[in-house]
DRENTOR-563987 format. One record per residue (C-alpha): residue number from 0; y, z, x. Coordinates in Angstrom, 2 decimals, padded with zeros to 5 digits. Layout:
NUM, Y, Z, X
...
//
This chain:
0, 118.65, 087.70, 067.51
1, 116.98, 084.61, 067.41
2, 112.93, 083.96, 068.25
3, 113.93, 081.85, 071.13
4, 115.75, 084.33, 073.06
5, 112.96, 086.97, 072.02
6, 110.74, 084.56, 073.57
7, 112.98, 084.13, 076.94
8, 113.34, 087.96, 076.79
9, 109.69, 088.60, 076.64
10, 109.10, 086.33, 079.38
11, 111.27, 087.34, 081.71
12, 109.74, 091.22, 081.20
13, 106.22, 090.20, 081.98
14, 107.03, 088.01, 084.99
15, 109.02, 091.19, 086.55
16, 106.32, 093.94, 085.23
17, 103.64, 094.47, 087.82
18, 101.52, 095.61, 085.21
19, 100.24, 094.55, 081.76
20, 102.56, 094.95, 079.15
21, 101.39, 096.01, 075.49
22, 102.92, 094.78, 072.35
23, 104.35, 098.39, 071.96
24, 105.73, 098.48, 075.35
25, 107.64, 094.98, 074.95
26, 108.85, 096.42, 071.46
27, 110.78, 099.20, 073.33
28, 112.94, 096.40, 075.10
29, 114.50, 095.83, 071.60
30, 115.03, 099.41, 070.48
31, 119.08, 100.09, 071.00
32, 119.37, 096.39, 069.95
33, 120.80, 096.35, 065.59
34, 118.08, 094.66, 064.90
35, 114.86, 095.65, 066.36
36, 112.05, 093.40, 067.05
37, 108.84, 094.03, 064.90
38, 105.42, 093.87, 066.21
39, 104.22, 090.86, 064.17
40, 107.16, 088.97, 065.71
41, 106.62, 089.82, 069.46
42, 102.76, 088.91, 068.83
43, 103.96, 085.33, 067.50
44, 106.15, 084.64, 070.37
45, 103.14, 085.42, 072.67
46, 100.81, 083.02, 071.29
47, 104.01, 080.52, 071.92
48, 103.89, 081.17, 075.34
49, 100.04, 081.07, 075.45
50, 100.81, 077.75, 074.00
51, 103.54, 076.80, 076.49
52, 101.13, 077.90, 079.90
53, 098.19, 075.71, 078.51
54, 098.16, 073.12, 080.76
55, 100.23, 074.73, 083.51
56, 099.92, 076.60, 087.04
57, 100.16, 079.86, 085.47
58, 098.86, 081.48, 082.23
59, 099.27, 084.57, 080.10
60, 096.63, 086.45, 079.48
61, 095.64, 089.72, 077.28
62, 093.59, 092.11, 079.68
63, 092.88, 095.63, 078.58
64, 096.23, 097.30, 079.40
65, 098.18, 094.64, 077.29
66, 099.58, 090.71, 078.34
67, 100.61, 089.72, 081.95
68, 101.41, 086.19, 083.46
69, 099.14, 085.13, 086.12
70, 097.69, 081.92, 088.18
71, 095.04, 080.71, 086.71
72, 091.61, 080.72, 088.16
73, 090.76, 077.50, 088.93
74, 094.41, 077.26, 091.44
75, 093.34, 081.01, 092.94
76, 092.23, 079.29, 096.21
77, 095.63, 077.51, 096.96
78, 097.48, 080.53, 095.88
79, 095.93, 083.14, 097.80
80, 096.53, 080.93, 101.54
81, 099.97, 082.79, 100.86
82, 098.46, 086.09, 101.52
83, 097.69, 087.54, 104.61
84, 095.04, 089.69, 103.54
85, 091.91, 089.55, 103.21
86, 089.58, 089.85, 100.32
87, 088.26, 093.84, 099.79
88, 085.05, 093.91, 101.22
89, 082.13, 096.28, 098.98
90, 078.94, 097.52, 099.90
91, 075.93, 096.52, 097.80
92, 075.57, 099.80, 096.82
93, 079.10, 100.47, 095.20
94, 078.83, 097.29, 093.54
95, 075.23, 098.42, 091.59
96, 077.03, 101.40, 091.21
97, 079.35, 099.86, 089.43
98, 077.20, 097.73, 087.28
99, 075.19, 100.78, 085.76
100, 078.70, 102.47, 085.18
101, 079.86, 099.18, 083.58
102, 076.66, 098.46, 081.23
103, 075.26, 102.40, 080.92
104, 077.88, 104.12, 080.34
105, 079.00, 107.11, 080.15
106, 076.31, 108.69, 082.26
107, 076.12, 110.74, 084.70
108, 075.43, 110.40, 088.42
109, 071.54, 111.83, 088.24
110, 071.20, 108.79, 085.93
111, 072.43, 106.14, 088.08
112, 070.71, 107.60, 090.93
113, 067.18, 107.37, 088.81
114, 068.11, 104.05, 088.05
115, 069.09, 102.73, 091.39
116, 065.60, 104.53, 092.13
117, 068.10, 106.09, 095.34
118, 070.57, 108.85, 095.66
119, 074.38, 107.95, 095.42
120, 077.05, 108.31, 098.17
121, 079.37, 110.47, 097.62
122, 081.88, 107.55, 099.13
123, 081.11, 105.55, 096.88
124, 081.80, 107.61, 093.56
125, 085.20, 108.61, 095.39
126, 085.86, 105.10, 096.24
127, 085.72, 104.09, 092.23
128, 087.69, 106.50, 091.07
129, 090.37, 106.11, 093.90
130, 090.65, 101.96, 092.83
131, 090.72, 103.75, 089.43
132, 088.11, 101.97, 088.31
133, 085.98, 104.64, 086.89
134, 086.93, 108.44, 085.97
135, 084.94, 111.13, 084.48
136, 085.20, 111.48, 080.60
137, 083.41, 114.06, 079.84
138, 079.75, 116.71, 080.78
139, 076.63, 116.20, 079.67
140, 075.34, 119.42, 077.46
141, 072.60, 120.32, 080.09
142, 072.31, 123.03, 082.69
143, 074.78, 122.09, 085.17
144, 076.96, 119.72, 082.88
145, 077.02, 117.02, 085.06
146, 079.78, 114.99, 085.10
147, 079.85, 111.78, 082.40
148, 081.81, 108.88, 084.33
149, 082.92, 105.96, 082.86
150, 084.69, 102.41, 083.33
151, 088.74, 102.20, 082.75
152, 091.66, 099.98, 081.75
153, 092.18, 099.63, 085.21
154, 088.64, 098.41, 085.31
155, 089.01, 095.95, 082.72
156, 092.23, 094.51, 083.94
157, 090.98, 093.92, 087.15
158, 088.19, 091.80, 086.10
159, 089.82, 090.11, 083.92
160, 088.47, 091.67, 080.58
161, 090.16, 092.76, 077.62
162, 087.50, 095.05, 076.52
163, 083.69, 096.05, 077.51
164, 082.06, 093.80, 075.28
165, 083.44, 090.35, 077.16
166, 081.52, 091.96, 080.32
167, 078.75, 088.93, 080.73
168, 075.12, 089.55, 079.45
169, 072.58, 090.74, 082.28
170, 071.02, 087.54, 082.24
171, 074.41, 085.93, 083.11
172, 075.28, 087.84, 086.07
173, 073.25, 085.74, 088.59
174, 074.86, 087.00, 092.14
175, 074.14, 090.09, 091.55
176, 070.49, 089.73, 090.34
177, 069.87, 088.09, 093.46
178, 070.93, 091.14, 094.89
179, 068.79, 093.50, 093.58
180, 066.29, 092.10, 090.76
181, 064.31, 095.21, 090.40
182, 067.94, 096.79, 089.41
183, 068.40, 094.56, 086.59
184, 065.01, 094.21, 085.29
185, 065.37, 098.01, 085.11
186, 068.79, 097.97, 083.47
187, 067.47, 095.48, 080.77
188, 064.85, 097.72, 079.85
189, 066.92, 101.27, 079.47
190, 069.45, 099.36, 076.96
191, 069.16, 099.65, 073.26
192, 069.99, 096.76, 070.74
193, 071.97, 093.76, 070.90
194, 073.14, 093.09, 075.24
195, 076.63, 093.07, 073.74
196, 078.38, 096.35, 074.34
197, 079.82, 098.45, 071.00
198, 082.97, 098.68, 070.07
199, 082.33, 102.56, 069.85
200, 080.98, 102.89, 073.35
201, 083.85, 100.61, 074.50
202, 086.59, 103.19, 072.42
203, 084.62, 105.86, 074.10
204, 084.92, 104.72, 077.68
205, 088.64, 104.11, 077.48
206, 089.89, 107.05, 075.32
207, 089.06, 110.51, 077.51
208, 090.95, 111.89, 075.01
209, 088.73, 111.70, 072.24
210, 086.04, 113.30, 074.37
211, 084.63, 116.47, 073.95
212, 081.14, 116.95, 075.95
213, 081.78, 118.18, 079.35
214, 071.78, 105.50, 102.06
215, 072.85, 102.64, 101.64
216, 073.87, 099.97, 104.08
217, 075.20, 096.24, 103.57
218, 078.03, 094.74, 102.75
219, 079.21, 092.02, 099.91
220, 082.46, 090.53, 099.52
221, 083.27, 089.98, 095.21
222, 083.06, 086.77, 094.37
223, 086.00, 084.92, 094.36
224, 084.59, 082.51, 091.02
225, 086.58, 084.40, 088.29
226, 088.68, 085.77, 090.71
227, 092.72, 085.53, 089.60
228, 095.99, 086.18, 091.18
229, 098.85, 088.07, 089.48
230, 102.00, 086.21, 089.25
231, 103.73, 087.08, 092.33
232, 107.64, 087.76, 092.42
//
């Protein structure tokens, strides 16, 4: 099989996928075919079609999860007048919530609570995990073993990220210092070393598996800056 029906192959997979396909996944589209397509070969014909999106409509990106094609940011506005819907609407609370979870974690809800200097919802924990966005990888070894929570793939690939350490600095994130200063200033201080996040803490978030430690009011629509729109089909 030649690289230019790989290519068309591969193309065609992730504009029908509604989620982010990995380089392992796409390999499994080639399995009963005599000759199979290697890794090193599928990532090749992805940076081709990187190449061929450039200075298109549409782009494919790598997120967490693996590569999808989507609209690229800066057409997002145009696109989305072909949806009815309108944008999810979060309370200033979930979204610091989310923000400690993000740059803390894993910790557990007693420390974002002494952070936010105000007791959690219980909504708002429940509302995380049910966008998937956070799940609970582990317990802290104290009385109690509180729950650890921590960001996901699903996380990641929603904002756009391929992993926890392309998360913007604290000093970046101006929207949501003008929400709440006194939450930032306080976030700066409780980190240790460089702002960028580790690559351990980032394996650490993501892999549960390799685990082994068990009133708010307001509301804030995301902002639609970075905001981008899947490839519809």
């Amino acid at each position: 099989m030649n690289q230019e029906k790989i290519k068309f192959i591969i193309e065609a997979a992730l504009m029908v996928s509604e989620k982010p396909l990995s380089v392992a996944h796409l390999a499994t589209l080639f399995e009963k075919d005599v000759e199979q397509v290697d890794h090193a070969v599928i990532r090749n014909v992805l940076e081709e079609l990187q190449e061929d999106y450039k200075d298109r409509g549409i782009e494919l990106r790598e997120v967490a999860s693996g590569y999808r094609i989507q609209v690229q940011s800066k057409y997002a506005d145009w696109v989305n007048r072909l949806f009815d819907e309108r944008p999810p609407r979060y309370s200033r609370a979930l979204l610091e919530t989310l923000a400690i979870i993000a740059y803390r974690q894993p910790l557990t809800r007693a420390e974002i609570e002494d952070i936010r200097g105000v007791s959690v919802n219980s909504s708002i924990i429940k509302t995380l995990m049910e966008r998937e966005w956070i799940r609970v990888v582990g317990h802290r070894n104290v009385p109690g073993k509180p729950e650890l929570l921590a960001t996901t793939k699903e996380f990641l690939d929603y904002f756009n990220l391929k992993k926890l350490s392309d998360l913007p600095s604290l000093a970046e994130i101006k929207e949501l210092n003008q929400i709440n200063p006194d939450l930032f200033e306080s976030l700066e201080i409780s980190r240790t070393g460089d702002e960028d996040i580790s690559d351990n803490k980032n394996q650490f978030a993501l892999d549960a598996d390799t685990v082994d430690t068990e009133t708010d009011s307001g509301n804030l629509i995301i902002p639609d800056d970075n905001k981008v729109v899947p490839f519809t089909h």
